[in-house]
C-alpha positions as CSV (number, residue, x, y, z in Angstrom):
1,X,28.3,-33.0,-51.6
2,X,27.5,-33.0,-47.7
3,X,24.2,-35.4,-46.7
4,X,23.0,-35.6,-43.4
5,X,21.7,-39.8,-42.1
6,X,19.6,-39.3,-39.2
7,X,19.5,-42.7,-37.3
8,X,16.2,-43.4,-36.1
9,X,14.9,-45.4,-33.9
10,X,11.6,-47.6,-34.9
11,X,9.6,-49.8,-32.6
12,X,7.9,-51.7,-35.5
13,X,12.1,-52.6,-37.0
14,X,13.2,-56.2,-36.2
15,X,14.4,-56.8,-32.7
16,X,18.0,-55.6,-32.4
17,X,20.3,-58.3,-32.2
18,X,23.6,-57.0,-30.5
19,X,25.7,-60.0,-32.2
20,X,24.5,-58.2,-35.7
21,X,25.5,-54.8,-35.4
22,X,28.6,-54.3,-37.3
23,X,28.8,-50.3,-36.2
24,X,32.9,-50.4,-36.2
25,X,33.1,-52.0,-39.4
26,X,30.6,-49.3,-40.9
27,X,32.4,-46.4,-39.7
28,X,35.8,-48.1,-40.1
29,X,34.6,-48.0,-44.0
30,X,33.3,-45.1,-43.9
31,X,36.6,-43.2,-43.0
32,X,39.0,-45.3,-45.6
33,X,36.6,-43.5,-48.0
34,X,37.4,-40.5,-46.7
35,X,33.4,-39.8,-46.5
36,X,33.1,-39.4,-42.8
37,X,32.4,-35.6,-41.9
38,X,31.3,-35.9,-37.6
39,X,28.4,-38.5,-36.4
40,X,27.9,-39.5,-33.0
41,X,24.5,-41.0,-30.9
42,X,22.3,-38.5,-29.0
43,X,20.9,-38.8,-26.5
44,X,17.0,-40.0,-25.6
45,X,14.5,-37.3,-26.1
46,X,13.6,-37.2,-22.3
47,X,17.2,-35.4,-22.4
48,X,16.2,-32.9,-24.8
49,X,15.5,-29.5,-24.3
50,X,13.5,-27.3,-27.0
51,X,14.0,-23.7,-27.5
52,X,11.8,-21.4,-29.0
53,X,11.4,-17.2,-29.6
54,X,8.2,-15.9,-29.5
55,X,7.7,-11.7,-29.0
56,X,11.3,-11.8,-28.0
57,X,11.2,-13.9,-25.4
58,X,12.6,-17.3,-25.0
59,X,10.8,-20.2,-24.5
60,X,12.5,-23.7,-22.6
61,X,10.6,-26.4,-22.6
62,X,12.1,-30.2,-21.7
63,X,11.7,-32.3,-24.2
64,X,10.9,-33.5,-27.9
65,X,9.4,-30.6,-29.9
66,X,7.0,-33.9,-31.3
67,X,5.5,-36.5,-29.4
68,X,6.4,-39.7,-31.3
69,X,7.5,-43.5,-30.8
70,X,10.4,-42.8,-33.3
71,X,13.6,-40.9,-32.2
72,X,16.7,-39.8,-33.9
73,X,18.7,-42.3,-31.9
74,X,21.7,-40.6,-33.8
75,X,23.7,-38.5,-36.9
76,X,26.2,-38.7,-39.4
77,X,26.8,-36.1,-41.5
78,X,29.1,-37.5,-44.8
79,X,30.6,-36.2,-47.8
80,X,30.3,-38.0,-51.2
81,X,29.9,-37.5,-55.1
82,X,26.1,-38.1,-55.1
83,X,23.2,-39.4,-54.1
84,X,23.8,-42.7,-54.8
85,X,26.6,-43.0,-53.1
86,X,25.1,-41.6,-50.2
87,X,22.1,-44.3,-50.2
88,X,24.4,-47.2,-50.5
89,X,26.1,-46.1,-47.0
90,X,22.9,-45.4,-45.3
91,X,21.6,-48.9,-46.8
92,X,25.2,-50.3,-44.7
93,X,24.3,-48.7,-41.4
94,X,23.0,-51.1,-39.1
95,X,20.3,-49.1,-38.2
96,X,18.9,-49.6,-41.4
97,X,18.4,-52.6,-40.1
98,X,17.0,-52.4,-36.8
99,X,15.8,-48.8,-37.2
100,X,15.4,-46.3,-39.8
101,X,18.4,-44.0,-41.9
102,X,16.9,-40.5,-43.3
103,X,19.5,-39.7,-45.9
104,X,18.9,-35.6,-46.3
105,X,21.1,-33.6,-48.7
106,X,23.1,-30.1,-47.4
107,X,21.5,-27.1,-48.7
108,X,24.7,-24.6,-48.5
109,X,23.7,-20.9,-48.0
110,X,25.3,-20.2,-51.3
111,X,23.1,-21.7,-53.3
């Protein structure tokens, strides 16, 4: 099954402490499972642009669809044999850390 970790950012985390964040080794473990579908960072949210359809038209607008101190700093999207297993990598992250790891599960269109 395919679960989606959104990385987030959160001002109220411990300080990051660069010495600490063991990134490499987390994604190095990651793939020897075999687990790791894509991930990567993003980008802040002043880089964002939001799209939206309304009467047919489309709507641009530059930034965050929220206003929020929290960001998603970053994604991974891995493939495991259950929840569980799913939790204890997002509980490895660094970011679970210094930030915040939403572990969401895929919803295929088949289902």
């Amino acid at each position: 099954m395919q679960y989606l970790l959104l990385i987030i950012s959160d001002p109220a985390a411990p300080t990051y402490v660069p010495e600490e964040d063991n990134i490499e080794e987390w994604v190095a473990d990651l793939v020897a499972r075999g687990a790791s579908v894509v991930g990567n960072r993003l980008r802040p949210p002043s880089d964002a642009t939001t799209v939206t359809v309304r009467d047919g038209k489309t709507i641009l607008t530059d930034g965050p669809f929220t206003e929020s101190k929290e960001w998603i700093a970053g994604f991974d999207v891995i493939e495991v044999d259950n929840l569980d297993d799913a939790l204890e990598i997002a509980a490895a992250h660094p970011m679970a850390r210094f930030g915040r790891v939403e572990v969401r599960p895929a919803w295929p269109f088949d289902e």
